[in-house]
C-alpha positions as CSV (number, residue, x, y, z in Angstrom):
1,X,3.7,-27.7,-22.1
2,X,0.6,-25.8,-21.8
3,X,2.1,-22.5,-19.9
4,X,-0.7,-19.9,-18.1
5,X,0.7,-16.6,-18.6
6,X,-0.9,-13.4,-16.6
7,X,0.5,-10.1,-18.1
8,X,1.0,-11.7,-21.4
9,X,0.2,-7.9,-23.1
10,X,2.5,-5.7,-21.6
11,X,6.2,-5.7,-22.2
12,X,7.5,-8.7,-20.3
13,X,4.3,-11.2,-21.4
14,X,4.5,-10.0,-25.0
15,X,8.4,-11.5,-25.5
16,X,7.5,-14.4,-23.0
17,X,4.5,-15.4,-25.2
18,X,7.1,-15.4,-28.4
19,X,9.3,-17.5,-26.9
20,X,7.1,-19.8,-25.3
21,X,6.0,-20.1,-29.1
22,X,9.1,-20.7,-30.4
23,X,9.8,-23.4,-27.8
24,X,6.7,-25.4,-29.2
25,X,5.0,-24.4,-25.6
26,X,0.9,-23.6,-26.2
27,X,-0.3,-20.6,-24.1
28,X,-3.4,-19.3,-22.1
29,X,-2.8,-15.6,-22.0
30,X,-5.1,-13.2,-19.5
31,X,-5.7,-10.2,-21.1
32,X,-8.3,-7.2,-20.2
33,X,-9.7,-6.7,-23.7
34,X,-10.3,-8.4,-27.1
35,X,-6.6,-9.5,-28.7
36,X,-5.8,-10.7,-32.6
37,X,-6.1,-14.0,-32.8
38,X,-2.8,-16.0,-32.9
39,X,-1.8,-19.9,-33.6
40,X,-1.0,-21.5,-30.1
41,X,-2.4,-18.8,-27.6
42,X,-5.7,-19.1,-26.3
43,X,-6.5,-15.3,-25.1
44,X,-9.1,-15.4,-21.9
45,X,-10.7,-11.8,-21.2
46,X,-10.1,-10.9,-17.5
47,X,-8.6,-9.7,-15.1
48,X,-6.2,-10.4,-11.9
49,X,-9.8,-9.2,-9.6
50,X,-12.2,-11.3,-11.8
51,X,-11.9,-15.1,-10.1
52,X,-13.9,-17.1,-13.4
53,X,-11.0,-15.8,-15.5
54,X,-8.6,-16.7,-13.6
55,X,-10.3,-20.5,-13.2
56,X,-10.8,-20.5,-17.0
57,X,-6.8,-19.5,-17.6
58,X,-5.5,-22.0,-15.9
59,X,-7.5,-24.7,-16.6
60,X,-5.6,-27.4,-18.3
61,X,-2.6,-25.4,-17.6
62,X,0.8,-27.5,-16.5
63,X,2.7,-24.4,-14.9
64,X,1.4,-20.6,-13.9
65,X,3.6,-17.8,-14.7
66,X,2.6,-14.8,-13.0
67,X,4.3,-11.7,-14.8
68,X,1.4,-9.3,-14.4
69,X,2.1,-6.3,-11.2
70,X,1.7,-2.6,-11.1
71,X,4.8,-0.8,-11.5
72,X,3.6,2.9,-10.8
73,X,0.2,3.6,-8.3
74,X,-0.9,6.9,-6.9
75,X,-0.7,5.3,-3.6
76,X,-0.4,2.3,-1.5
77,X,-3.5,1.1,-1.7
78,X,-3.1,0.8,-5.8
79,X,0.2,-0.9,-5.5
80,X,-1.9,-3.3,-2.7
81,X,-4.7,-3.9,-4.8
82,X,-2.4,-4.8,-7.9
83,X,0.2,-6.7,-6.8
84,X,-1.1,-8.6,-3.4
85,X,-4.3,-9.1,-4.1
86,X,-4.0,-9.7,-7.7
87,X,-1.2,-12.5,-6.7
88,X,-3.3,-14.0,-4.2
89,X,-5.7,-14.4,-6.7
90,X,-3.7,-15.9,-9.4
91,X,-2.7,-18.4,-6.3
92,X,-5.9,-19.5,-5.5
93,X,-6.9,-20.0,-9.1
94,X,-3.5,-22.5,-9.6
95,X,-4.5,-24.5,-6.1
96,X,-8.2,-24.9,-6.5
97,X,-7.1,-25.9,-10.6
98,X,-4.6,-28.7,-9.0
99,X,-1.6,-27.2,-10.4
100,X,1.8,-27.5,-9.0
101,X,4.4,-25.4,-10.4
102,X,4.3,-21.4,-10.4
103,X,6.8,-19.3,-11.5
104,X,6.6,-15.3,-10.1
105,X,8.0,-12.7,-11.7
106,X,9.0,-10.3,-8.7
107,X,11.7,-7.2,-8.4
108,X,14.6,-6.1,-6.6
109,X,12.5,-3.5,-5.2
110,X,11.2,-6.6,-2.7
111,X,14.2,-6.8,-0.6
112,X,13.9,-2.9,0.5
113,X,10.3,-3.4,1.3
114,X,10.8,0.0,3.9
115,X,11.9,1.8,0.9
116,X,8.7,2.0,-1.5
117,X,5.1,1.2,-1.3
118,X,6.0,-0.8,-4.8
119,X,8.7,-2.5,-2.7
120,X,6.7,-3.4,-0.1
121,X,4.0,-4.6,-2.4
122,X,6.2,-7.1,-3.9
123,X,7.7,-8.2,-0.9
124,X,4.0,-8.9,0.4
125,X,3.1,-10.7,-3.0
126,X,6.4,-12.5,-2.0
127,X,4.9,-13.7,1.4
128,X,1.9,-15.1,-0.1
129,X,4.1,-17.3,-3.1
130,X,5.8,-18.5,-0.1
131,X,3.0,-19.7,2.3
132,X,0.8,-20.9,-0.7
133,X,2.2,-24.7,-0.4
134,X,2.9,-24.2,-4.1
135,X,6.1,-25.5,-5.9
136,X,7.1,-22.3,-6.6
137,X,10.0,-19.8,-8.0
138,X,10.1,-16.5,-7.1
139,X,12.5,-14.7,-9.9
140,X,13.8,-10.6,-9.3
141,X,15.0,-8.9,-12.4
142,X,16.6,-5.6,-11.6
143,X,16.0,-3.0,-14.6
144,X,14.3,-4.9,-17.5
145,X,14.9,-3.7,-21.2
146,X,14.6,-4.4,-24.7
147,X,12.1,-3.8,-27.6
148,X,8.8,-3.0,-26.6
149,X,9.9,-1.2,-23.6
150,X,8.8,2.3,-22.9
151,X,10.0,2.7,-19.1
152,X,13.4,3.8,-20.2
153,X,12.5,5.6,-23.9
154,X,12.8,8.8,-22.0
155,X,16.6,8.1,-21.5
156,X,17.2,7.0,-24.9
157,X,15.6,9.9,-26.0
158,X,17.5,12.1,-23.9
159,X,21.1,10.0,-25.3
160,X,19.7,11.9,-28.8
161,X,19.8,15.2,-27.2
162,X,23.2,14.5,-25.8
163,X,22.5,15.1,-22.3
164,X,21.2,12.5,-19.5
165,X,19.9,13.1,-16.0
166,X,20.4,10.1,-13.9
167,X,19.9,9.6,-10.1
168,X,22.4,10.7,-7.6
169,X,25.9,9.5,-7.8
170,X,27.2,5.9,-6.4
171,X,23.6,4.3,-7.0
172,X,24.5,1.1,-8.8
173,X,21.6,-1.0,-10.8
174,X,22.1,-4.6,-12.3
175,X,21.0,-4.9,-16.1
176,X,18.5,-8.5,-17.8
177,X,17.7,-8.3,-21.3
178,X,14.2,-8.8,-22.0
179,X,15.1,-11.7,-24.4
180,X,17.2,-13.4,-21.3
181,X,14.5,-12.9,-18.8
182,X,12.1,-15.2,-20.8
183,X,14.7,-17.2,-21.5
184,X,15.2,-17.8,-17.4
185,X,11.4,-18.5,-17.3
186,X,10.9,-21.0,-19.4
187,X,13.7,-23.1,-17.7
188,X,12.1,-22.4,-14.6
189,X,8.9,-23.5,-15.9
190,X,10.2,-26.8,-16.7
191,X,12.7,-27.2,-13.8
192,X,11.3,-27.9,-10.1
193,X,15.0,-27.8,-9.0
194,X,16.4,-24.3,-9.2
195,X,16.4,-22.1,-5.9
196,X,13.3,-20.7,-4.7
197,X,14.3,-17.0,-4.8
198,X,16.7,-16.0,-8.2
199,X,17.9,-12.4,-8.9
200,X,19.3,-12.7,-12.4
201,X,21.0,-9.9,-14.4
202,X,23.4,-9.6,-17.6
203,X,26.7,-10.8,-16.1
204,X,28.5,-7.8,-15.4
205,X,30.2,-7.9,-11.7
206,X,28.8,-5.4,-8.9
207,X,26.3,-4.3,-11.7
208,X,27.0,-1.0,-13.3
209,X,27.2,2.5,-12.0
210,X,24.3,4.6,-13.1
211,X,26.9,7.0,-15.3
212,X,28.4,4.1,-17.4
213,X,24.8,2.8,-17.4
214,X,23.5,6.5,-19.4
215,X,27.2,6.1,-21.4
216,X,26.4,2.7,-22.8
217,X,22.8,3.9,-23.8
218,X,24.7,6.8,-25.5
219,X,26.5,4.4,-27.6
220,X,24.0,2.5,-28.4
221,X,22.0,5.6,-29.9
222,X,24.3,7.9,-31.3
223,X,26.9,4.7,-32.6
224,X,30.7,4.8,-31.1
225,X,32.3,7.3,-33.0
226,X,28.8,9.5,-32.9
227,X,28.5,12.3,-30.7
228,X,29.0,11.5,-26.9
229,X,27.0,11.6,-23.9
230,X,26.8,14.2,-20.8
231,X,26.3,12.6,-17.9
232,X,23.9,14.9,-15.1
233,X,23.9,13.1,-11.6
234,X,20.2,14.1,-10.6
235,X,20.3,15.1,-6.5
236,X,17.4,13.6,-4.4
237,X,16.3,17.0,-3.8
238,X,15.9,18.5,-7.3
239,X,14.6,15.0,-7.5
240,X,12.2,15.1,-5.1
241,X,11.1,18.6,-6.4
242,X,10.4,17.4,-9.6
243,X,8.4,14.7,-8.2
244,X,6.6,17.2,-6.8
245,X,6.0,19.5,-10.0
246,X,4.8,16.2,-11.7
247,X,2.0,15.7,-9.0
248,X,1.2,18.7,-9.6
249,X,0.8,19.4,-13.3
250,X,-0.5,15.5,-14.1
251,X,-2.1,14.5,-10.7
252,X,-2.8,11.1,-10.0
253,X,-1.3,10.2,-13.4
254,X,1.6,11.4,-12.5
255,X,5.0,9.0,-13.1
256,X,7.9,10.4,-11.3
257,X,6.3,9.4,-7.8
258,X,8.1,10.1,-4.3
259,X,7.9,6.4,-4.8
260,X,10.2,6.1,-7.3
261,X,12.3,9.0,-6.1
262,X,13.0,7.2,-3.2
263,X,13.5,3.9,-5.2
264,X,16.2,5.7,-8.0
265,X,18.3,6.7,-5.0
266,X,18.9,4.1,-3.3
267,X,22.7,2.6,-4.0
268,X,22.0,-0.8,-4.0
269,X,19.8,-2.3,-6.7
270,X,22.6,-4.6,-7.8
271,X,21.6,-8.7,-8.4
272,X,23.0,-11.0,-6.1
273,X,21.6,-14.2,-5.9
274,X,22.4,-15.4,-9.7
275,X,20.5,-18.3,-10.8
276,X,22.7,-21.5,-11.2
277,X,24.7,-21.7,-14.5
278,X,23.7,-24.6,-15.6
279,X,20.1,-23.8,-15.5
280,X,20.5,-20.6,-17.1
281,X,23.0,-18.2,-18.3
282,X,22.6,-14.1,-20.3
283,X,23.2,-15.0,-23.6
284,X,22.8,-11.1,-25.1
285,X,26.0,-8.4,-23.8
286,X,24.5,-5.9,-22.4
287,X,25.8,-3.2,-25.2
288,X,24.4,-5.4,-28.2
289,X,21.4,-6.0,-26.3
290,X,21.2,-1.3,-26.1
291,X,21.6,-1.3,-29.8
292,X,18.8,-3.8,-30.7
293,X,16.8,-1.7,-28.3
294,X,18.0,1.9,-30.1
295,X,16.9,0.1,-33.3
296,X,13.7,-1.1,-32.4
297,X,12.6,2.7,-31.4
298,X,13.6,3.9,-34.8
299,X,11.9,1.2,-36.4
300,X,8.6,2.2,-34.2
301,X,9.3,5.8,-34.9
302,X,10.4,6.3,-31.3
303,X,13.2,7.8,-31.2
């Protein structure tokens, strides 16, 4: 197929393009500036705001998958401007091009819309999938990982040291490979049957609790027999205070947000609507899946 992939640079695009590849697929890629040249993807130069790129990337195009969203914003109008609007007008781009199938890559975050201006952003980008007569898929990964990633090298680099703050204790947060979660799309690109809203994750019941979550990272980086892990659960008020330090010393760059304060604590960002086994199944345990990630960072000179 010829798959139309917005986000295709960043960490979740990148693996879905290689994949795709692998698959024999041939990809039209959005991407903001000039990239290498590469057998099979046709890179357009745009932007989720710019409408003519959006009409060339999709032209010819037999599904849309929609990866691209802001994950941190100063405020709610950046998180609006990203992930609504920028949906709405990868939507309009797929209608007006005739094209049926569209595959959105959402979050968890979406069902606590009340909780975070992220989560309400993609809960509204959501609305819009829903309403847009499309056949569509909306897909939620809780807490993506793998090589490439650089949201969680801070922990990893704090499994080194031998101590790991991690949000207050009982939260709970389901687990997806990066190598599953293009796995999932690529089914759902060529599937018009699964459910219209998925919440995949690794396989692991109930999901894990945040302190076996920083002990399995410690594995991962200092091996089984290496040195073991301390464990810090992180209060929402020293939490909340260092959001506030952050703000302070980095401004409107800054990334621990009272945003994502308010999103680490909540208890609940555990998967529960699995996709159907036999469209798609993890195929990477989680603890393998922390060591390929450990050695990837070393190999990049990471960690």
């Amino acid at each position: 197929m010829i798959l139309a992939i917005t986000g295709g640079t960043g960490f979740v695009g990148s693996h879905l393009i290689d994949h795709a590849l692998e698959m024999g697929h041939t990809v039209r890629a959005l991407a903001r500036k000039p990239q290498a040249k590469r057998i099979g993807v046709t890179w357009v130069e745009g932007a989720l705001d710019r409408p003519k790129s959006l009409a060339t990337l999709v032209e010819g195009a037999d599904v849309v998958i929609h990866v691209a969203g802001v994950v941190n914003a100063p405020d709610r109008a950046g998180f609006g401007k990203g992930n609504i609007a920028g949906t709405e007008g990868i939507l309009q781009a797929t209608k007006h091009a005739g094209i049926r199938r569209f595959v959105h890559v959402s979050s968890l975050a979406a069902r606590e819309p009340a909780l975070s201006n992220y989560g309400w952003s993609k809960a509204e980008a959501e609305t819009r999938v829903q309403i847009s007569g499309l056949d569509w898929t909306i897909v939620r990964p809780p807490a993506i990982f793998g090589p490439r990633d650089l949201e969680l090298l801070d922990v990893f680099k704090a499994a080194r040291s031998g101590y790991i703050p991690m949000p207050p204790a009982g939260t709970r947060v389901s687990l997806l490979y990066v190598e599953d979660l293009t796995a999932l799309l690529l089914a759902l690109a060529e599937s018009a049957d699964a459910p219209s809203i998925m919440e995949p994750d690794d396989g692991v019941p109930d999901g894990w609790d945040n302190r076996d979550f920083a002990r399995a990272i410690g594995v991962a980086v200092n091996g089984a027999v290496g040195r073991s892990v301390k464990v810090f659960s992180t209060p929402r008020a020293l939490l909340t205070l260092a959001s506030a330090a952050d703000r302070l010393v980095r401004r409107r760059k800054a990334k621990l947000t009272r945003d994502r304060v308010s999103y680490f604590c909540h208890p609940d960002w555990v998967s529960h609507k699995p996709p159907p086994p036999a469209l798609w199944t993890p195929s990477v345990p989680t603890p393998q899946a922390l060591a390929q990630t450990a050695a990837w960072y070393r190999a990049a000179g990471l960690l």
